[in-house]
N, CA, C and O atoms as a MOPAC input file, in Angstrom:
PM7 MOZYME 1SCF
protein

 N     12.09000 1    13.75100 1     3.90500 1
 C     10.99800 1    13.35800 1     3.03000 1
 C      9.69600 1    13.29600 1     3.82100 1
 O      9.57600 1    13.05500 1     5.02200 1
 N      8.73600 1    13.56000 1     2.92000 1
 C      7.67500 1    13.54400 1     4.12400 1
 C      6.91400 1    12.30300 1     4.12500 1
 O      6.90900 1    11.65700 1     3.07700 1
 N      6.35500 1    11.92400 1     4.99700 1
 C      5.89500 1    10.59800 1     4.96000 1
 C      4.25800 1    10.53900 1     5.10300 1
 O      3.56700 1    11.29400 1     5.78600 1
 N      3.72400 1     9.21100 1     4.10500 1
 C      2.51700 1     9.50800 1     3.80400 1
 C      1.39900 1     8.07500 1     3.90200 1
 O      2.02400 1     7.03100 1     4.08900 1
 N      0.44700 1     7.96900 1     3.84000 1
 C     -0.37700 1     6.77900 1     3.67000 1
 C     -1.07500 1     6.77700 1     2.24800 1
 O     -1.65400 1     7.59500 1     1.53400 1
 N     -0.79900 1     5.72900 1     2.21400 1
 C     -1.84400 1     5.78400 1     0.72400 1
 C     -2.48200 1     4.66400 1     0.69400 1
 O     -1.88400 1     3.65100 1     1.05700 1
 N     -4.05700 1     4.57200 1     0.18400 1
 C     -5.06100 1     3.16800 1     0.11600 1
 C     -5.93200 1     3.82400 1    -1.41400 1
 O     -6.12000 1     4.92700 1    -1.92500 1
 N     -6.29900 1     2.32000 1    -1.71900 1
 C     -7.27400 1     2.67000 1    -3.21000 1
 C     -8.65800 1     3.05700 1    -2.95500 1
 O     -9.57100 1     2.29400 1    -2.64100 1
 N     -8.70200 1     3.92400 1    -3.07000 1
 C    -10.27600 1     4.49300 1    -3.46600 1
 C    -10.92100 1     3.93400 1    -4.43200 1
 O    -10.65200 1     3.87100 1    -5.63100 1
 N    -12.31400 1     3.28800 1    -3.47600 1
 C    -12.94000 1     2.61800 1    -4.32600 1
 C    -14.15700 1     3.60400 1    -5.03100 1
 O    -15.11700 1     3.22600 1    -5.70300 1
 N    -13.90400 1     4.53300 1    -4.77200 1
 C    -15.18900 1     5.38900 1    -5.37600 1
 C    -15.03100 1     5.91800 1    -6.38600 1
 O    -15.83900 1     5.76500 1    -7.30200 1
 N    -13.88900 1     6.72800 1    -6.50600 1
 C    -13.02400 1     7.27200 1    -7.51400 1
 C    -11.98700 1     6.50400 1    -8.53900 1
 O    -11.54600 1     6.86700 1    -9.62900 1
 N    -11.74700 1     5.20900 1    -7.71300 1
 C    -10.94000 1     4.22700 1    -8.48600 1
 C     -9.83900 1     4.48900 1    -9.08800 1
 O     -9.49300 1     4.29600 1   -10.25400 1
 N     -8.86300 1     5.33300 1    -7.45000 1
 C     -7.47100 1     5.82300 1    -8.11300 1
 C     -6.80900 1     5.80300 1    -6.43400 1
 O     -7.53700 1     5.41700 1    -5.52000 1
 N     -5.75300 1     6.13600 1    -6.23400 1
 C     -5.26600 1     6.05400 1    -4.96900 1
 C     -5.40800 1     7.09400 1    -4.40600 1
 O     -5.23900 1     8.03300 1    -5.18400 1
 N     -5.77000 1     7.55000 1    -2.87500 1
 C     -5.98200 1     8.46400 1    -2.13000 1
 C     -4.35800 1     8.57100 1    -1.69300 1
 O     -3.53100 1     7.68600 1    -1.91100 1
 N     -4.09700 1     9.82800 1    -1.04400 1
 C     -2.50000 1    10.18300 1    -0.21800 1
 C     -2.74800 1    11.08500 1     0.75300 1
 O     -3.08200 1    12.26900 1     0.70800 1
 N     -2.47200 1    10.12200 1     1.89200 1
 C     -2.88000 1    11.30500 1     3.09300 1
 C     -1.64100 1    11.68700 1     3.71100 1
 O     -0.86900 1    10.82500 1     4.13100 1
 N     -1.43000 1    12.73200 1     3.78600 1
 C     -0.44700 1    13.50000 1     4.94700 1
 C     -1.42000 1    13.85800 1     6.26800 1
 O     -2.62300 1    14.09100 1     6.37700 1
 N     -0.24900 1    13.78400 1     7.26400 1
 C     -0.55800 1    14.34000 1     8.53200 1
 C     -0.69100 1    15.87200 1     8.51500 1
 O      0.31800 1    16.52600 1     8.24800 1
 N     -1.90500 1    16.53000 1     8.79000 1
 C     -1.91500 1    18.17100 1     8.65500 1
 C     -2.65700 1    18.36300 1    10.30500 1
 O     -3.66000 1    17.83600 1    10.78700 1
 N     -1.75800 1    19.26100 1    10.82800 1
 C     -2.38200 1    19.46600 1    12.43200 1
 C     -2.55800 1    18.19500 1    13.47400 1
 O     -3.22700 1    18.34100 1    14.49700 1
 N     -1.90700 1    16.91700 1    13.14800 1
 C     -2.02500 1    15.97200 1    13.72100 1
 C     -2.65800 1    14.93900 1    13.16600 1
 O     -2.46400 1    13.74300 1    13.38200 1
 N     -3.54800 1    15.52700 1    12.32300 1
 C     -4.56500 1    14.01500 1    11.96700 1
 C     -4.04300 1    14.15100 1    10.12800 1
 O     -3.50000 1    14.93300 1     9.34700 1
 N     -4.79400 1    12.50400 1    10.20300 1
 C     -4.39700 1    11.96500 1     8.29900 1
 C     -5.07700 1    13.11900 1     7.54500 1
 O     -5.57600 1    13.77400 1     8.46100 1
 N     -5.28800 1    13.55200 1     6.73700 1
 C     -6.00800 1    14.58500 1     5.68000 1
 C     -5.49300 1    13.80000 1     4.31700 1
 O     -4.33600 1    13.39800 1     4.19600 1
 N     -6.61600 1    13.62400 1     3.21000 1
 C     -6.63200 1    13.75700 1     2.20800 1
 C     -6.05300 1    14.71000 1     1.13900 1
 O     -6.77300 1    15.63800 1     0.77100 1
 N     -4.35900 1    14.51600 1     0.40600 1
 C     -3.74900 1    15.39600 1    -0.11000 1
 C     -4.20400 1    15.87700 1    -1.19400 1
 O     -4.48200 1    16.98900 1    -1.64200 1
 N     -4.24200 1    14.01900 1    -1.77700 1
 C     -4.34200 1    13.86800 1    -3.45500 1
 C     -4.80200 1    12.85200 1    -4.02700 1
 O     -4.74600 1    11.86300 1    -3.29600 1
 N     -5.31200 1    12.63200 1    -5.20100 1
 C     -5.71400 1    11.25500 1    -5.86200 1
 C     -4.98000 1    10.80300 1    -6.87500 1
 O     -5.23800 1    11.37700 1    -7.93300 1
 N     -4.01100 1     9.83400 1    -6.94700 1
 C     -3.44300 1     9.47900 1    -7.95000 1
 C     -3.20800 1     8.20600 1    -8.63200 1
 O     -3.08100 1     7.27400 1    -7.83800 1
 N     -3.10900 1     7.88000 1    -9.90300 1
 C     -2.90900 1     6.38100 1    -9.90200 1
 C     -1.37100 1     6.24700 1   -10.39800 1
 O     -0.99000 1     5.28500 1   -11.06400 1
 N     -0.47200 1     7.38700 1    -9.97500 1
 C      0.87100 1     7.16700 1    -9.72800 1
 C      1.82600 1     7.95000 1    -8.93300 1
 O      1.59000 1     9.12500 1    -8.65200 1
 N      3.27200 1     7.13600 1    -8.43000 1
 C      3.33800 1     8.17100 1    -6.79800 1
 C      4.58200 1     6.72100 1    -6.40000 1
 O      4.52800 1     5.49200 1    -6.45400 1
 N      5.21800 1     7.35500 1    -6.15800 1
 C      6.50200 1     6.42100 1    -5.82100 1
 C      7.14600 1     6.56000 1    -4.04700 1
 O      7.70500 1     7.62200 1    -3.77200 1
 N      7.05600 1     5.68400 1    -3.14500 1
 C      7.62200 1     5.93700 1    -1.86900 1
 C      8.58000 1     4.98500 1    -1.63600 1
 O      8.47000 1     3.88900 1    -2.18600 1
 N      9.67300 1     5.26900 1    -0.77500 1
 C     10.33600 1     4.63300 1     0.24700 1
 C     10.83300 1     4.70600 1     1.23800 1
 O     11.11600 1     5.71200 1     1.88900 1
 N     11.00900 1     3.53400 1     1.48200 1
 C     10.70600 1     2.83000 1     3.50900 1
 C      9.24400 1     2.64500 1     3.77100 1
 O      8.50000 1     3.21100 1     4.57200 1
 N      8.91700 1     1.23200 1     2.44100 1
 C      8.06900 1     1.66900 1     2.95200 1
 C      7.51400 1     0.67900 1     4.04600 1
 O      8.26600 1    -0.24300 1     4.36100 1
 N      6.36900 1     0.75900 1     4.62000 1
 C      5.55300 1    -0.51300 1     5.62000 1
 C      3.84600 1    -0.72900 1     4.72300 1
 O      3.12000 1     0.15400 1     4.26600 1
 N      3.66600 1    -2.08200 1     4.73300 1
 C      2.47000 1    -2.23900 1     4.65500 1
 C      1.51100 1    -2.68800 1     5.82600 1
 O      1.64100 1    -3.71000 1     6.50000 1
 N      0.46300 1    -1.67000 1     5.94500 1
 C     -0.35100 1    -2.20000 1     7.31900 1
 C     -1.35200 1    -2.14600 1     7.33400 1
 O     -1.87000 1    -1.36500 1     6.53600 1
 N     -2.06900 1    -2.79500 1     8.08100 1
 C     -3.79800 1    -3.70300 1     7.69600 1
 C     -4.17300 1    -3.71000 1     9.21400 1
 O     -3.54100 1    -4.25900 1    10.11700 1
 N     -5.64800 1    -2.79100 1     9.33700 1
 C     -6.33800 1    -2.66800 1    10.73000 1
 C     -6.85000 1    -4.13100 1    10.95200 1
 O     -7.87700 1    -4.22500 1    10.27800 1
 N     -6.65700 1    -5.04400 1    11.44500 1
 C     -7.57800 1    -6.41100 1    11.59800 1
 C     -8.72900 1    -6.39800 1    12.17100 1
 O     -9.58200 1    -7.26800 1    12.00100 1
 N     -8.89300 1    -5.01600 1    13.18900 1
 C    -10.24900 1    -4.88000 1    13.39000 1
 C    -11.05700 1    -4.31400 1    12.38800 1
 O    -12.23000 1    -4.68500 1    12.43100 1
 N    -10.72300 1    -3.42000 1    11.38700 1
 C    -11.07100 1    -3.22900 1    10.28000 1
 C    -11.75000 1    -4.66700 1     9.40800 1
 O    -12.88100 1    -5.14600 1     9.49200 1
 N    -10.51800 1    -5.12300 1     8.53200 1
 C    -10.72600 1    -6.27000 1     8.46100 1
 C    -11.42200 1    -7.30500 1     8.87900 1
 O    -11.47200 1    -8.36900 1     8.26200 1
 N    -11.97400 1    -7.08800 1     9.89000 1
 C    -12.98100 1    -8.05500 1    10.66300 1
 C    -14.48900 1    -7.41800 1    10.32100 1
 O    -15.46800 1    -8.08000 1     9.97700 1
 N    -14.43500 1    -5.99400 1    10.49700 1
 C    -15.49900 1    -5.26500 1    10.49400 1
 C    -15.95000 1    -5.93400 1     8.77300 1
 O    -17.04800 1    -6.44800 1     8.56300 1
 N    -14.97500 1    -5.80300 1     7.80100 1
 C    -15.34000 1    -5.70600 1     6.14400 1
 C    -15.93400 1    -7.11200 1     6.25300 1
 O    -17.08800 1    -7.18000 1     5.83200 1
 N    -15.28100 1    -8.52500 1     6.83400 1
 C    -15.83900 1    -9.59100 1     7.00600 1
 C    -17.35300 1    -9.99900 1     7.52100 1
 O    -18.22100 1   -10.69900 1     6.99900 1
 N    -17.31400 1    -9.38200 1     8.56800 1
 C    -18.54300 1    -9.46100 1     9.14700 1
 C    -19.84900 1    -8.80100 1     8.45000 1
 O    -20.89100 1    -9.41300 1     8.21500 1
 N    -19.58200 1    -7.36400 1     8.14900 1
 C    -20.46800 1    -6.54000 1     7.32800 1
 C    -20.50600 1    -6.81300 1     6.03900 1
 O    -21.50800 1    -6.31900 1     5.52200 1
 N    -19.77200 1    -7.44600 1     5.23600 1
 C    -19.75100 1    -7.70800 1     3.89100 1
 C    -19.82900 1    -6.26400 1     3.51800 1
 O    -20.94000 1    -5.94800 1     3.09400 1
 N    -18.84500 1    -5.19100 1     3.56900 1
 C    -18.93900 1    -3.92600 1     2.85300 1
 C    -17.58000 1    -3.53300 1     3.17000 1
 O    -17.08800 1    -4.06800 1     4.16400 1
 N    -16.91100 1    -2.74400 1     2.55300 1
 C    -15.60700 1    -2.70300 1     2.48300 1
 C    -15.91300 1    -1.04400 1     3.05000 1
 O    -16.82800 1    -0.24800 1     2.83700 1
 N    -14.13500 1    -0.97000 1     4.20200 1
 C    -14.23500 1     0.18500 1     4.64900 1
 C    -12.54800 1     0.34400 1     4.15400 1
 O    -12.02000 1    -0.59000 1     3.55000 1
 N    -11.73900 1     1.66600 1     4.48600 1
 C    -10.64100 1     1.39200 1     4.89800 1
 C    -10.18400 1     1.50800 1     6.25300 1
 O    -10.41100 1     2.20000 1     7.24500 1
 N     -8.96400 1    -0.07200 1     5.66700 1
 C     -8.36400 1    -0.17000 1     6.78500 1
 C     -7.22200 1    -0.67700 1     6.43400 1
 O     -6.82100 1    -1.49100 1     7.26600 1
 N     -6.38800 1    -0.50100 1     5.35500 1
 C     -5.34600 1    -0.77000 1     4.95400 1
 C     -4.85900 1    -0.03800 1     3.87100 1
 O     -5.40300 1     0.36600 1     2.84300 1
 N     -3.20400 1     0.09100 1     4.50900 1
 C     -2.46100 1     1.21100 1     4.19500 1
 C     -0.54400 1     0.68100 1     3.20600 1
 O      0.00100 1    -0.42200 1     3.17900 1
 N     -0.34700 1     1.24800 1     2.94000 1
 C      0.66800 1     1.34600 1     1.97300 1
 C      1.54400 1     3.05800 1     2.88300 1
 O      0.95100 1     4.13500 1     2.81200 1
 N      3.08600 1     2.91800 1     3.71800 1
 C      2.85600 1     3.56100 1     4.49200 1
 C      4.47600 1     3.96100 1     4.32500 1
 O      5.27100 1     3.15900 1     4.81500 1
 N      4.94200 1     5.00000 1     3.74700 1
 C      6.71500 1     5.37900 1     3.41300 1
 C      6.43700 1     6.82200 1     2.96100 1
 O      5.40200 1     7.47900 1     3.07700 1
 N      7.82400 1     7.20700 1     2.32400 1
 C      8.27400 1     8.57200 1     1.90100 1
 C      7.71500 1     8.95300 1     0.85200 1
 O      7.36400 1     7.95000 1     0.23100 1
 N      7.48800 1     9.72200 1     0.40800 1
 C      7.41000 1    10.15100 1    -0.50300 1
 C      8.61600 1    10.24100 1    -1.57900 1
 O      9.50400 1    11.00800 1    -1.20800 1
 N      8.74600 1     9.88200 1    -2.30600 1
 C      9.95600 1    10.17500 1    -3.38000 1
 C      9.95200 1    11.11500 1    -4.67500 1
 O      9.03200 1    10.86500 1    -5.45300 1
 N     10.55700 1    11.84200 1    -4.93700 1
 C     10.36600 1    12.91100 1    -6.21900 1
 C     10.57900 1    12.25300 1    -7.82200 1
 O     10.64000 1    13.00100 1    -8.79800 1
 N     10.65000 1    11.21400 1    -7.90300 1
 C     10.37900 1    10.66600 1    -9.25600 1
 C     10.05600 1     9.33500 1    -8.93700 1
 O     10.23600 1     8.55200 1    -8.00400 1
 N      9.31700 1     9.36200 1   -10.44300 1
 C      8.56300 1     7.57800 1   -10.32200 1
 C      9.61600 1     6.52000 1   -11.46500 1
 O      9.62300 1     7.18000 1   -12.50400 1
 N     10.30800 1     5.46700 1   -11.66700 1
 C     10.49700 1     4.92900 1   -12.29400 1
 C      9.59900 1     3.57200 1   -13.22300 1
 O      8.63300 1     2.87100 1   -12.92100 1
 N     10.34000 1     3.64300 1   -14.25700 1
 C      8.78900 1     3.63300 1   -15.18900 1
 C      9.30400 1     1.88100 1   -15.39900 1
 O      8.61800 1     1.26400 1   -16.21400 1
 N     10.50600 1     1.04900 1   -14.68400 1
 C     10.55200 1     0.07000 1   -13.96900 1
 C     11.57700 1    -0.10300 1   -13.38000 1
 O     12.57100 1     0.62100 1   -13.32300 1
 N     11.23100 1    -1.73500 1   -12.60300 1
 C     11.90100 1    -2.22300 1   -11.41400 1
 C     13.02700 1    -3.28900 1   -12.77500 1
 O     12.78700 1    -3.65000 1   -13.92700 1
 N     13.82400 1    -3.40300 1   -12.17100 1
 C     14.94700 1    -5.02700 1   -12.75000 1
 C     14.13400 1    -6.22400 1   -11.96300 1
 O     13.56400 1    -7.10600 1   -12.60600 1
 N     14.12300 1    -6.19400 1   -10.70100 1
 C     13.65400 1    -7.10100 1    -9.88700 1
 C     11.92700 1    -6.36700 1    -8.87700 1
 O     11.80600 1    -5.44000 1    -8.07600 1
 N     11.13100 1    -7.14000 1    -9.33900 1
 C      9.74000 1    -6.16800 1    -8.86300 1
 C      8.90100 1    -7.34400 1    -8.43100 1
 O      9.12500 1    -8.51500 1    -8.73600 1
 N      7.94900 1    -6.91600 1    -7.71600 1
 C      6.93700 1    -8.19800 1    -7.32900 1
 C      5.74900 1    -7.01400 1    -6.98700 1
 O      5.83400 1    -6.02200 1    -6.26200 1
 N      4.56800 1    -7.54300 1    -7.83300 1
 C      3.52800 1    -7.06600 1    -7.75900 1
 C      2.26800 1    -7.47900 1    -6.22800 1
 O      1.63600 1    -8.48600 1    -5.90900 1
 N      2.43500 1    -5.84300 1    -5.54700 1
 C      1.53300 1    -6.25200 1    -4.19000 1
 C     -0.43100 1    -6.05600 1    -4.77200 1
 O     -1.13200 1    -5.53100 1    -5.63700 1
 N     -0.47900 1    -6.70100 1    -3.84800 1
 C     -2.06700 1    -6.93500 1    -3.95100 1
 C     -2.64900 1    -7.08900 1    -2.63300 1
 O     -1.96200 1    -7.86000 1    -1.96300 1
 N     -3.54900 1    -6.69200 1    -2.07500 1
 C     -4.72300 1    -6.84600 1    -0.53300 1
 C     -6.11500 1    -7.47800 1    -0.81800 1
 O     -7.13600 1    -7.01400 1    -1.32600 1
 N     -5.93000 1    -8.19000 1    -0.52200 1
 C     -7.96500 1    -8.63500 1    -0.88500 1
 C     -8.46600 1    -8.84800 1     0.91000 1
 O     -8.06000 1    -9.89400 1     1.41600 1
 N     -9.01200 1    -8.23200 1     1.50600 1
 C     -9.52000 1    -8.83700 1     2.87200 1
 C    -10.19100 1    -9.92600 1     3.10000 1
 O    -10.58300 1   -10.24600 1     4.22200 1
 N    -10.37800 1   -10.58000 1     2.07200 1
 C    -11.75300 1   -12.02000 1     2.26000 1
 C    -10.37400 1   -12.80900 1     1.96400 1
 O    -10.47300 1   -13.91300 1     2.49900 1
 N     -9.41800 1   -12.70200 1     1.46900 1
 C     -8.18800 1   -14.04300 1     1.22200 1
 C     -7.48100 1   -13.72800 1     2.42600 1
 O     -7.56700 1   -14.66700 1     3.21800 1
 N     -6.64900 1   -12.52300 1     2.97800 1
 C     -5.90100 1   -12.94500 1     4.17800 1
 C     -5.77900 1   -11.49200 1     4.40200 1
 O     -6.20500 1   -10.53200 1     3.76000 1
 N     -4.93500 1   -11.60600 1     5.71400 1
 C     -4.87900 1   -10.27100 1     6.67700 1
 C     -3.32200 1    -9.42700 1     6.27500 1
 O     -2.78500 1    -8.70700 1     7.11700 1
 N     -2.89300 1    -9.57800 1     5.28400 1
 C     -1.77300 1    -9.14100 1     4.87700 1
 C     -1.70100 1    -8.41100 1     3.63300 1
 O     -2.60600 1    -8.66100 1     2.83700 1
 N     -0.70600 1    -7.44400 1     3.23300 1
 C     -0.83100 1    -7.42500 1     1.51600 1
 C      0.12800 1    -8.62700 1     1.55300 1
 O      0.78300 1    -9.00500 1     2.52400 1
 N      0.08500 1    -9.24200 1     0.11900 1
 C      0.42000 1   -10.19200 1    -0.60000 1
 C      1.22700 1    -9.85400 1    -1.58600 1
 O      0.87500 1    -8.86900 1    -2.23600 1
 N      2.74900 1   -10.67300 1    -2.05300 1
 C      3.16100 1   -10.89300 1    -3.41900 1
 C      2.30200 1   -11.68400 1    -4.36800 1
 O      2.12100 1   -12.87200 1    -4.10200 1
 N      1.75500 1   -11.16700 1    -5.44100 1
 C      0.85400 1   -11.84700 1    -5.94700 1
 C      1.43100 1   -12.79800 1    -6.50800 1
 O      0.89200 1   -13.66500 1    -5.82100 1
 N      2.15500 1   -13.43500 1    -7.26400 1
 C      2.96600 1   -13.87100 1    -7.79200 1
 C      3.48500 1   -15.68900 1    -6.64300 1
 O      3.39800 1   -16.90900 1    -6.78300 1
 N      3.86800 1   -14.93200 1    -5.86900 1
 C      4.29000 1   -16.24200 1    -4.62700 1
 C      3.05900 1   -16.40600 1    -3.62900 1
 O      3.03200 1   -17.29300 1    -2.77500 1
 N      1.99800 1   -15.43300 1    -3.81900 1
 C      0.98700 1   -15.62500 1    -2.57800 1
 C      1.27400 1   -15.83400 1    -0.97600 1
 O      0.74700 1   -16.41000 1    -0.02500 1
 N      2.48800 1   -14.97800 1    -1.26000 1
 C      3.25400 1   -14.46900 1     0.18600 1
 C      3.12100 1   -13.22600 1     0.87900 1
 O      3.37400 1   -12.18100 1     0.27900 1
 N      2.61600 1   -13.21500 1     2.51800 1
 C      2.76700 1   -11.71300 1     3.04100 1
 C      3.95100 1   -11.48000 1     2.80000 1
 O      4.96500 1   -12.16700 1     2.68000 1
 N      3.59700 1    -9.94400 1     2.71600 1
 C      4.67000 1    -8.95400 1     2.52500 1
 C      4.34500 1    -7.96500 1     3.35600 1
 O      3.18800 1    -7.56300 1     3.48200 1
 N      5.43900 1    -7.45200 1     4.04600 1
 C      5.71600 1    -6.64500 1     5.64200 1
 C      6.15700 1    -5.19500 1     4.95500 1
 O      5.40200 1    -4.22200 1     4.93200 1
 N      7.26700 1    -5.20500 1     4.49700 1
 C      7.77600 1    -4.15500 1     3.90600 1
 C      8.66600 1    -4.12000 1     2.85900 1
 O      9.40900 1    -5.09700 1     2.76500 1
 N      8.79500 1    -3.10200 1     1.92400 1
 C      9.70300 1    -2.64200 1     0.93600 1
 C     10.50700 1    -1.86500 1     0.89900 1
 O     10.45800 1    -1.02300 1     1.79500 1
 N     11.43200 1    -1.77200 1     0.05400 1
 C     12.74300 1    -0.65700 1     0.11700 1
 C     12.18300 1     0.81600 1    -0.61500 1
 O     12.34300 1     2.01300 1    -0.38000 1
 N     11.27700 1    -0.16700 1    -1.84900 1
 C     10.50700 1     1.29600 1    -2.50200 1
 C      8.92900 1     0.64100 1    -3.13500 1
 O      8.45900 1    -0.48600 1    -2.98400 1
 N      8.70800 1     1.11100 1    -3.42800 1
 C      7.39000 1     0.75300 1    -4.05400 1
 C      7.00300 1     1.76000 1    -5.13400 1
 O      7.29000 1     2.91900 1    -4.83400 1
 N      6.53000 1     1.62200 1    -6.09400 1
 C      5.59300 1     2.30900 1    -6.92900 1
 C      4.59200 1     2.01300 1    -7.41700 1
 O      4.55200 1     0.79600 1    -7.60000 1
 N      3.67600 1     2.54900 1    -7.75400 1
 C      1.98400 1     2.82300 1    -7.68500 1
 C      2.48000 1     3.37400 1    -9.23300 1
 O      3.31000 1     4.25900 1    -9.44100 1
 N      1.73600 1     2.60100 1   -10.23300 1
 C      1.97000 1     2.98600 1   -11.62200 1
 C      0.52600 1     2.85100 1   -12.34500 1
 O      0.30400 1     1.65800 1   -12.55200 1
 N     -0.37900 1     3.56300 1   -12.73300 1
 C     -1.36000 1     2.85800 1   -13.49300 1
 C     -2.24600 1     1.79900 1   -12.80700 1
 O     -2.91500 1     0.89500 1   -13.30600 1
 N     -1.98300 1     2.32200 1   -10.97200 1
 C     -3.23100 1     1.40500 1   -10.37300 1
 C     -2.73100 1     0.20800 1   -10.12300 1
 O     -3.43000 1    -0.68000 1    -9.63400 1
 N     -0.86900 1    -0.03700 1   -10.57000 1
 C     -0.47800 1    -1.37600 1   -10.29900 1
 C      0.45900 1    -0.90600 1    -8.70000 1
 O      0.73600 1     0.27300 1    -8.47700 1
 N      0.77300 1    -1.83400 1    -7.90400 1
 C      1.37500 1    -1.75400 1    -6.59700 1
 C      2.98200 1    -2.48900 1    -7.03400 1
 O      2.80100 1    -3.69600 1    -7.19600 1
 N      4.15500 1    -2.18200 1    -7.21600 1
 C      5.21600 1    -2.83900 1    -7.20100 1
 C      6.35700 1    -2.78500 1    -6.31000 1
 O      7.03600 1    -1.86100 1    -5.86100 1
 N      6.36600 1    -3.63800 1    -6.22700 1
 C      7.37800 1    -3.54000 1    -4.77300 1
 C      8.80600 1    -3.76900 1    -5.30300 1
 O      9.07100 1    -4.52400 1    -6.23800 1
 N      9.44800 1    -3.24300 1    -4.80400 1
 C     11.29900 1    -3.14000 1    -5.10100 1
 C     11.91700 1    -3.76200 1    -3.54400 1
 O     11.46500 1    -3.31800 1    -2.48800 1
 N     12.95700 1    -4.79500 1    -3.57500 1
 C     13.31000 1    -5.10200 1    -2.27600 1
 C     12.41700 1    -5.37700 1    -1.07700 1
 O     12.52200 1    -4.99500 1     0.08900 1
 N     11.29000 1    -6.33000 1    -1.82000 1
 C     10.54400 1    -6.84700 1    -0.00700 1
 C     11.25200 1    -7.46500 1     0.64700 1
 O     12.38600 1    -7.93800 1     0.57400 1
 N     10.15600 1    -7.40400 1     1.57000 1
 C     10.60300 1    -8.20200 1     3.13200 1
 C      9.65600 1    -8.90400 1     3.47800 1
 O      8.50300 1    -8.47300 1     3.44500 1
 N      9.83300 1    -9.61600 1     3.71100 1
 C      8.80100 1   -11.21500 1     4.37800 1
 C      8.87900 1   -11.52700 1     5.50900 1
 O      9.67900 1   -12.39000 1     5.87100 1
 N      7.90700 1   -10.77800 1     6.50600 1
 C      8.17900 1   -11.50900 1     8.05600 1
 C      9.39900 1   -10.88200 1     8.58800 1
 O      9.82100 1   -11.33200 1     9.65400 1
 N     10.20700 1    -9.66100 1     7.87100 1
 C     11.11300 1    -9.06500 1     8.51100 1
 C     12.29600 1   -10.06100 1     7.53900 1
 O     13.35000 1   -10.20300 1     8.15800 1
 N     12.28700 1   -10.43900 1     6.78000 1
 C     13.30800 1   -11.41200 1     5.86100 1
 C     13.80100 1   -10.70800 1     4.57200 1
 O     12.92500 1   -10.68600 1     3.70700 1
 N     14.64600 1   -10.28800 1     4.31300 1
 C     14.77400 1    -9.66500 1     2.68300 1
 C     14.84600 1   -10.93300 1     1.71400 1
 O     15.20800 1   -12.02100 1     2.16200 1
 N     14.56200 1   -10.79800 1     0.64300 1
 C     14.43700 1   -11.68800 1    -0.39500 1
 C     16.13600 1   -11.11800 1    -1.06700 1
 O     16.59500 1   -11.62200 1    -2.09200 1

């Protein structure tokens, strides 16, 4: 499977998907749906520091697994992720207002983030 990054575009106001082409990230696609697993969530803190300090948002946080060939249209058990950089240095279960490290799968549906099987601190729920 190939493995990819994805962050929300705030310009376009849909999700960017970068693959590695020749070594570096490249811009694939824009979508506001797209299903991965294994995945990792990860957040530049120097980034994050930069958006703090500057009051202007850059990216620096990523949504980071496989690509998968179908999207399911739901989870049985799901917890909705969310990132705000001015609340904390993690994505978040919105729901418990808990970091969240990684997932088994995730899907990106309509601009929503859902996580299938997190992990907390390396902990499965």
């Amino acid at each position: 499977m190939q493995q990819v990054r994805v962050y929300f575009n705030l310009h376009k106001k849909v999700f960017s998907v970068q693959e590695k082409v020749n070594g570096s990230w490249k811009v694939v696609e824009h979508t506001k749906d797209i299903f991965l697993r294994n995945v990792s969530f990860k957040v530049s803190e120097a980034g994050r520091q930069r958006v703090l300090k500057e009051k202007k948002k850059n990216v620096h946080a990523f949504i980071v697994g496989e690509r998968f060939p179908f999207i399911p249209k739901s989870f049985v058990y799901r917890d909705e992720v969310s990132y705000n950089p001015y609340k904390a240095g993690n994505f978040m279960v919105t729901k418990e207002d808990k970091p969240v490290d990684k997932a088994k799968y995730v899907t990106i549906i309509s601009g929503k983030v859902i996580a299938l099987i997190p992990e907390f601190k390396g902990e499965r729920i």
